[in-house]
C-alpha positions in Angstrom: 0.9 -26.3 17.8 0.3 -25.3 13.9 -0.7 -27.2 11.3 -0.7 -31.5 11.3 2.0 -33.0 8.9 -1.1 -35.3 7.2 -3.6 -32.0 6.5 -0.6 -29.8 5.2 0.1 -32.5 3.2 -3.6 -32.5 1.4 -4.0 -28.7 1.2 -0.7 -29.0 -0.8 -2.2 -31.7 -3.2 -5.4 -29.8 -3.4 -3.8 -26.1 -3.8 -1.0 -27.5 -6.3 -2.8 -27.2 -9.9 -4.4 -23.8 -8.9 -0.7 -22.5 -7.8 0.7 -24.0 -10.6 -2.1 -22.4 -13.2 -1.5 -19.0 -11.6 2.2 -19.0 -11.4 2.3 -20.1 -15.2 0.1 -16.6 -15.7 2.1 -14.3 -14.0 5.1 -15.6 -15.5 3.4 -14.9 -19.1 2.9 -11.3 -18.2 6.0 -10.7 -16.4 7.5 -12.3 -19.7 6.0 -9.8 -21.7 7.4 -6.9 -19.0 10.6 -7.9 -19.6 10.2 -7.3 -23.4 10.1 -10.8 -24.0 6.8 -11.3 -26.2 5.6 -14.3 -28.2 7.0 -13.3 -30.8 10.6 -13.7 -29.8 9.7 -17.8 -29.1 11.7 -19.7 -32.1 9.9 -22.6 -33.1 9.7 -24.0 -36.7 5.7 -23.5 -37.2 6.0 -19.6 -37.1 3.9 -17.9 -38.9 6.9 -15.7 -40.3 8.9 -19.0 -41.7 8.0 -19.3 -45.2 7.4 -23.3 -46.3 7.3 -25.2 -49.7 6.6 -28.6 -50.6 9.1 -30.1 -53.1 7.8 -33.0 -56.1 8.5 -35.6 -53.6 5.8 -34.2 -51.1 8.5 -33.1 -48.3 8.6 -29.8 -46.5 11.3 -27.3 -45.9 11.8 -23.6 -45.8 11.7 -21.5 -49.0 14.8 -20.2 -49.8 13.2 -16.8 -51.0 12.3 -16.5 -47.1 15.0 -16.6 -44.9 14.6 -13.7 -42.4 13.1 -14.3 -39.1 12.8 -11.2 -37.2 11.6 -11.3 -34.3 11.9 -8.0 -32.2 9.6 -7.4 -29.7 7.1 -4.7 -28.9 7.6 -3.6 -25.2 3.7 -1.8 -24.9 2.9 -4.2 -21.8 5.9 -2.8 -19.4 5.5 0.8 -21.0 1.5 0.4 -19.9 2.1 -1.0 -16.5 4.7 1.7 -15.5 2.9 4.5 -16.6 0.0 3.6 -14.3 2.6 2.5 -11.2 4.7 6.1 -11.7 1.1 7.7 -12.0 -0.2 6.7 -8.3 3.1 6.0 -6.6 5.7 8.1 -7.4 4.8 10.1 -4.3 4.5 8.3 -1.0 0.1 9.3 0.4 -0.4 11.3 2.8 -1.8 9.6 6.2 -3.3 11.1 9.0 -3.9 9.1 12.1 -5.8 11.7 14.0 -2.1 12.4 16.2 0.8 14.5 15.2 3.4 12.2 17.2 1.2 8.9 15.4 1.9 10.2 12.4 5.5 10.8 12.5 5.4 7.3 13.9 3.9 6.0 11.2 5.8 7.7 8.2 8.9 6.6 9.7 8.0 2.7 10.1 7.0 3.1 6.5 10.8 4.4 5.1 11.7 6.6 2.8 11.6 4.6 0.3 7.7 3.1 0.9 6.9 4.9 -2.8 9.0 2.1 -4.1 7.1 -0.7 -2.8 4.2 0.6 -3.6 5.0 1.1 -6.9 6.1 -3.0 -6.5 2.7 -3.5 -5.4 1.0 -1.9 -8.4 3.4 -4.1 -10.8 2.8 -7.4 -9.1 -1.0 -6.7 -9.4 -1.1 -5.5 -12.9 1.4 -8.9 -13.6 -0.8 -11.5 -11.3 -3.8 -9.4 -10.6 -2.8 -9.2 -7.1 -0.2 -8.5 -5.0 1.3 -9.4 -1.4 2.9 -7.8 1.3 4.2 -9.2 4.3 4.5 -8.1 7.8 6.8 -9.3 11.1 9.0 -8.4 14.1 12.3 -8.7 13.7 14.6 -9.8 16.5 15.1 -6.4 18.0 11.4 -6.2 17.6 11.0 -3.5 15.5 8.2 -3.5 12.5 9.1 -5.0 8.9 7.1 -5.6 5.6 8.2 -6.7 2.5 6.7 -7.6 -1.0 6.3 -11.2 -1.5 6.2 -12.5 -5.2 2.5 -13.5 -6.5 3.6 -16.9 -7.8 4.5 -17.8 -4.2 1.3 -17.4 -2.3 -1.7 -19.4 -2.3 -4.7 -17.6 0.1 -7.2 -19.7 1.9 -10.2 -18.0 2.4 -13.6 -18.7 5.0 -16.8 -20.0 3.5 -18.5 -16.8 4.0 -19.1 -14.2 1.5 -16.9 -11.7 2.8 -13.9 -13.6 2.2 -12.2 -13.5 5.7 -8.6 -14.7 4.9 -8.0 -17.4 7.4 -4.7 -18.7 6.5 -1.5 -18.2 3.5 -0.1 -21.0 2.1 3.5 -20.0 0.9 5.7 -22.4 -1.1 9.1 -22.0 -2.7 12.3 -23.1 -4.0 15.7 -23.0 -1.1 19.0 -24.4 -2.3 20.2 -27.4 0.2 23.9 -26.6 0.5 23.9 -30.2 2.0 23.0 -31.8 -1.5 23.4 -29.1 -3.8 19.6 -29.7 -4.9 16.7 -27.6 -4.5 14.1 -28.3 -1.7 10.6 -27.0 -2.2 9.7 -24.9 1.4 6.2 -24.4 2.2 5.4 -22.5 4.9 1.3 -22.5 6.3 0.8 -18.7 8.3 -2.7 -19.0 10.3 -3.7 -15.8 12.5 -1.7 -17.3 15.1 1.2 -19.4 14.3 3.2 -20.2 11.3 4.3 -24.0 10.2 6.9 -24.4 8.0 7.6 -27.3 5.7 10.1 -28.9 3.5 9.2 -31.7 0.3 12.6 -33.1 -1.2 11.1 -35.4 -4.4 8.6 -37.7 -2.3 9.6 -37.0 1.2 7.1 -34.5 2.9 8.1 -33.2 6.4 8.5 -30.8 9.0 11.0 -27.9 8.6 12.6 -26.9 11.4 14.4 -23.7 10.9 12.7 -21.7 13.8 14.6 -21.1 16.9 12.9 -23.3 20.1 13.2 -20.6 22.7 12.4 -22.1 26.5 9.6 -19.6 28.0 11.2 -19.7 31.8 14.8 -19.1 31.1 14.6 -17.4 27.6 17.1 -19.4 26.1 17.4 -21.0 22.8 17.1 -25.1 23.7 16.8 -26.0 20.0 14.9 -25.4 16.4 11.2 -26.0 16.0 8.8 -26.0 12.7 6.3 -23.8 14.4 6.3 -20.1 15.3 4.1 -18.2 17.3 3.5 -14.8 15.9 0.9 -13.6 17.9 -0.5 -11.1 15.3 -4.0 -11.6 15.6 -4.7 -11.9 12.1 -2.7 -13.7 9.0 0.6 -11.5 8.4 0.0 -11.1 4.5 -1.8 -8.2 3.1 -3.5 -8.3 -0.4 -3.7 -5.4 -2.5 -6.5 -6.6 -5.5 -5.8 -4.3 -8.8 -9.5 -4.8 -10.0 -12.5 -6.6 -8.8 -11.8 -10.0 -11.2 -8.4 -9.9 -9.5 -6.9 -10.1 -12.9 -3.6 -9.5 -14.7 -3.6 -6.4 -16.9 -2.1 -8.1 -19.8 -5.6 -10.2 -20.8 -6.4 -7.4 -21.7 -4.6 -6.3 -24.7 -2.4 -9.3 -25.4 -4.0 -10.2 -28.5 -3.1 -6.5 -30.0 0.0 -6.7 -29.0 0.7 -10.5 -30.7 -0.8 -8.9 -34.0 1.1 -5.5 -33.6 4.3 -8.2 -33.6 3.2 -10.3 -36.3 2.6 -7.6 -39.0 5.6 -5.3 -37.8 8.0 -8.5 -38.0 6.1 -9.6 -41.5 6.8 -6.5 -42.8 10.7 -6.3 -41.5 11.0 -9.9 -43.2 9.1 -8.9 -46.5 11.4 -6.3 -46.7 15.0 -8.2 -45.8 14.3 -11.3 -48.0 12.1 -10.3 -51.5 13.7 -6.2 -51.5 10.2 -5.9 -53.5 11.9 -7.8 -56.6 11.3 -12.1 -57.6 13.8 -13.0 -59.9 12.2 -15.3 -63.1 14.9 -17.4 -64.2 15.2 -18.3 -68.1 17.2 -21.1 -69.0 19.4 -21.4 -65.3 22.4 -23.3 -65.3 22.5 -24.0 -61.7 21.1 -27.1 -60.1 18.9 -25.4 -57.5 17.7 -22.5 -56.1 20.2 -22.6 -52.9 22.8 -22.4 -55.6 21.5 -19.8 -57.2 20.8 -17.6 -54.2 24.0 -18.2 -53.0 25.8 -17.4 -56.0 24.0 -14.2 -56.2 25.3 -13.0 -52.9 28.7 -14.0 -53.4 29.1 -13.0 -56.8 26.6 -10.5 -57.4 26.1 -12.5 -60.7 24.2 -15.9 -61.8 25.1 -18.1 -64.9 22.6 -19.5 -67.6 22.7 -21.3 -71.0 21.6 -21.3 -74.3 18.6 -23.4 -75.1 18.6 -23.0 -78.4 15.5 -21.2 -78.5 16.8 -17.7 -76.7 14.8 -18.6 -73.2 17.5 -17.8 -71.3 18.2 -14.4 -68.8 16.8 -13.6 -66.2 13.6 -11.3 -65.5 12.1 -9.6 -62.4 8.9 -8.8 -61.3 8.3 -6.4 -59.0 6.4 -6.3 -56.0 4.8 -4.0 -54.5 4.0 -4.6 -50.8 1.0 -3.5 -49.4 2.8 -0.2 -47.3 -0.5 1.7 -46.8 -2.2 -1.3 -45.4 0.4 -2.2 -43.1 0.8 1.2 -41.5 -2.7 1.6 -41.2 -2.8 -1.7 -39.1 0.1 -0.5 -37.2 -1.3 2.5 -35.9 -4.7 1.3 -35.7 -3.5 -1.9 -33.5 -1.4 0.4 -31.7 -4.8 2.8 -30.5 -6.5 -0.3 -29.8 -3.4 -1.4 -27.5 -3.3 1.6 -25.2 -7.3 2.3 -25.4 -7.8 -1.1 -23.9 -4.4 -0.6 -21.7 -6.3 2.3 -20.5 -2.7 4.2 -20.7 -1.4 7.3 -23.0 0.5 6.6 -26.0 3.6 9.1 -25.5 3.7 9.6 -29.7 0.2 11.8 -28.7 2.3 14.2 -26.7 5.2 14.3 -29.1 2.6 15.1 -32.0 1.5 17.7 -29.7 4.1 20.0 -27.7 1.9 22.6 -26.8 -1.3 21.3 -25.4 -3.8 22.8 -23.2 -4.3 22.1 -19.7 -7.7 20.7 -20.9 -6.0 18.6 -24.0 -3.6 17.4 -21.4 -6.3 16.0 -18.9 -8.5 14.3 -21.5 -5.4 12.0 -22.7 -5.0 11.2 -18.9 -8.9 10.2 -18.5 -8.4 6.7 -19.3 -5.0 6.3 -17.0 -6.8 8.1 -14.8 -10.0 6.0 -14.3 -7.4 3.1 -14.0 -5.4 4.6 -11.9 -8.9 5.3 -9.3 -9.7 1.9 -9.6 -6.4 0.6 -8.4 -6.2 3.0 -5.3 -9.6 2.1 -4.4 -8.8 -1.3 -3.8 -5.4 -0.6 -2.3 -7.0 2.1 0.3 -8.2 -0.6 2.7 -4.9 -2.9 2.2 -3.1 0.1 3.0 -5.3 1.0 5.9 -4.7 -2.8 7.3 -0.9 -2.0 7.4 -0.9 1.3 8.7 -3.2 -0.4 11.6 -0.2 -3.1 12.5 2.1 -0.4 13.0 -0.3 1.1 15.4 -0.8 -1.9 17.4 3.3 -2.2 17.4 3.4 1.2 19.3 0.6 0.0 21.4 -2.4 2.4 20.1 -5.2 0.8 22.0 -7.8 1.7 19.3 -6.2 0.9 16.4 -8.5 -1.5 14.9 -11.1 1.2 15.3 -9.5 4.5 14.5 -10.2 6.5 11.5 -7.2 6.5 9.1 -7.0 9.1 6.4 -5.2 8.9 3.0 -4.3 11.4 0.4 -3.2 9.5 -3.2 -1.4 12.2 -5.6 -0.8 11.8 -9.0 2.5 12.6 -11.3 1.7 13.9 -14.9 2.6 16.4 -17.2 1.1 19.3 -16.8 0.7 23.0 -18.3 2.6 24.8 -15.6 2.0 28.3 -17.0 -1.3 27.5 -16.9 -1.6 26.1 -13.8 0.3 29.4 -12.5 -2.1 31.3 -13.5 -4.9 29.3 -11.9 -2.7 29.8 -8.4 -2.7 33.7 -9.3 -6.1 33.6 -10.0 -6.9 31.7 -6.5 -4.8 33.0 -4.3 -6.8 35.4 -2.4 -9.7 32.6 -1.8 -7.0 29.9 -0.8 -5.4 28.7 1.9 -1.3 29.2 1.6 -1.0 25.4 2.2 -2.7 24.8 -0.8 -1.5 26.9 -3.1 2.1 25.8 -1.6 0.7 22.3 -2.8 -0.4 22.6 -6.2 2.5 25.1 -7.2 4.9 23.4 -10.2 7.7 24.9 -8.3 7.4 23.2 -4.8 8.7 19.9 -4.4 8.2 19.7 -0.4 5.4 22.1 0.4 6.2 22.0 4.3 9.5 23.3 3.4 8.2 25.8 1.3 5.6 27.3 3.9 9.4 27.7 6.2 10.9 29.2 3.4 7.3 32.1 3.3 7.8 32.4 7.3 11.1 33.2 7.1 11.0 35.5 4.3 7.9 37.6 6.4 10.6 37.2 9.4 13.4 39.1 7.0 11.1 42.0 5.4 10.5 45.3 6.1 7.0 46.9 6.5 6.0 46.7 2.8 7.1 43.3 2.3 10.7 43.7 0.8 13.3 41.5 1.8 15.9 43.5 3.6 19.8 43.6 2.7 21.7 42.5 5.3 24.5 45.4 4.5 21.8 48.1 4.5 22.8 51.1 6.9 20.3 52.6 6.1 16.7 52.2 7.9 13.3 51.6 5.8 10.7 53.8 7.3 7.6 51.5 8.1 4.4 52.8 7.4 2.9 53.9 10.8 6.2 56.0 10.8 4.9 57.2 7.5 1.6 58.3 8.5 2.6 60.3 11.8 
């Protein structure tokens, strides 16, 4: 019968700071994904607007420091992607133990299943998680589909294994009754899901489920509950690290201060051009005057004291350059060292790198990169399982599921030729098919070797199709 109206109404109270604390989170980092840093928040109290206090104790902004740059650095989305077009640009390779299973299963996952995971691997890094979720359509074939972090809120047993007993999923459905958002919440146990709707104070039942009359099959009206029969909770989790934490705690600081002096020194060099003017006897009545009249005229006017101090001097100033670049780049390493990512400006400082050079700058993606398949193995595993139990696979709780994560990197392909050339006789043709920079589709390939053994003569060469003339095979030879 799903969840009571009174309890849903409590594990909403209870769930609602925790939802709202994590949602706030991954809306920081998906901020900063979307090249939309700190740094680009205008407020009054930045550190980059200049102040000074006047003789009557007020505040305002010095007129020598009008620019306010504020262009953001996009290392968080540049960190995240490389990691997501690392370990999911190509779809794993499962093996269910069947042949047929397996064409089964590749085809309930689409051709397109790269894509979500390389969703999944972006919610995660963004929220530290991320969520897929499962269901029958009404023709009753299998669907899945991401489900935003900042939507879900798991509830979990009190056992240390952390047996996911229910979802709670709330979010925001336009009324085109009132033209007003209601807030939906829907409660998924391993049997049913309850769905909810809370307009201001009003907390009720949602009925937007179809009430289908068991005996007759017909549709008598709409119900709040929904009896999806899965056996466990429909939502998967795929965990990017064992905290369960977004990516960007780890270097947001860097990329703040990377912001800060890279802005500073875009302001420094906009507003001062390295010269202070040292006025002598000015003529103006204050320094917005003067400023201005600089920039419209190219030209100032001052009087005689008496005394000669009048004119104007300049002192020059020499910013700090050096310092600053040093900062820069040393920020930067710190950035993608504790991104665990590859800064592309080390492959553009280096064009020809070894095969060697080339696999230590991926070490630290690459030990990331582990880390997140590891704990998406057995979320993936859960998946391929429902699809089993769809086609009515009677062990499919229990039957061993293989997967085969590749990777996408640059790579040395003259010498990883010459690796092939070197390994050819000791390797299987599958395999060298595989790991050749040539193949995209290494099935397809091994077709293209049978038929080219089906079209050659007895040494191997391909024959012309116009030939009249008959290549002698060896046996022929040696009689």
């Amino acid at each position: 019968m799903g969840i009571s109206l009174n309890v849903m109404k409590n594990i909403y109270e209870n769930s609602r700071s925790t939802m709202l604390d994590n949602a706030q989170e991954y809306k920081k980092s998906v901020d900063y994904y979307k090249n939309k840093n700190d740094i680009t928040s205008k407020n009054d109290n930045n550190v980059f607007t200049a102040m000074k206090q006047s003789d009557d104790g007020t505040t305002g902004k010095d007129v020598l420091r009008r620019a306010d740059n504020r262009v953001s650095s996009n290392f968080h989305q540049l960190l995240v992607d490389q990691e997501a077009g690392y370990l999911a640009t190509t779809d794993p390779e499962i093996d269910v133990g069947d042949n047929s299973l397996n064409k089964v299963v590749k085809l309930a996952l689409g051709d397109d299943f790269s894509l979500i995971l390389n969703q999944l691997i972006v919610d995660a890094s963004n929220a530290g998680e991320g969520w897929l979720h499962f269901w029958n359509d009404s023709n009753n074939n299998f669907k899945f589909a991401v489900v935003p972090p900042s939507e879900i809120h798991p509830i979990y047993a009190d056992t240390l294994s952390q047996e996911l007993v229910a979802v709670e999923r709330t979010y925001r459905k336009l009324n085109t009754n009132t033209g007003n958002y209601d807030t939906i919440i829907e409660y998924w146990d391993d049997a049913t899901c309850t769905t909810f709707k809370k307009t201001n104070d009003d907390f009720n039942y949602y009925n937007t489920f179809d009430d289908i009359d068991v005996s007759t099959g017909n549709v008598i009206g709409s119900t709040a509950v929904f009896n999806h029969d899965w056996g466990i909770v429909p939502f998967i989790k795929f965990s990017k690290n064992i905290m369960e934490t977004p990516e960007l705690n780890k270097y947001k600081g860097s990329i703040d201060i990377y912001d800060k002096v890279y802005n500073g020194f875009a302001n420094d060099l906009e507003d001062i051009q390295q010269t202070i003017l040292i006025l002598k006897g000015y003529g103006g009545t204050s320094l917005n005057e003067f400023i201005d009249n600089l920039k419209k005229y190219k030209a100032i006017k001052v009087k005689d004291d008496g005394n000669g101090h009048n004119g104007v001097d300049q002192l020059q100033i020499e910013i700090p350059t050096e310092a600053r670049n040093i900062m820069l780049e040393t920020t930067r390493d710190k950035i993608f060292m504790d991104g665990q990512g590859i800064d592309p400006n080390k492959f553009m400082d280096n064009a020809a790198l070894s095969g060697k050079a080339i696999k230590g700058l991926y070490s630290h993606l690459e030990l990331k990169a582990s880390t997140t398949e590891k704990y998406f193995r057995p979320a993936l595993a859960t998946l391929i399982r429902m699809i089993l139990k769809v086609n009515n696979v009677s062990d499919y709780m229990t039957r061993n599921i293989s997967q085969k994560w590749s990777r996408t990197k640059v790579e040395n392909d003259l010498e990883t030729a010459q690796e092939i050339n070197y390994l050819k006789d000791n390797t299987s043709k599958r395999n060298i098919a595989k790991n050749n920079p040539l193949v995209d589709d290494v099935d397809q390939e091994l077709e293209y070797q049978k038929d080219d053994i089906i079209n050659s003569d007895g040494y191997g060469n391909q024959q012309s199709i116009n030939s009249a003339t008959k290549v002698p095979k060896k046996e022929d030879i040696d009689e």
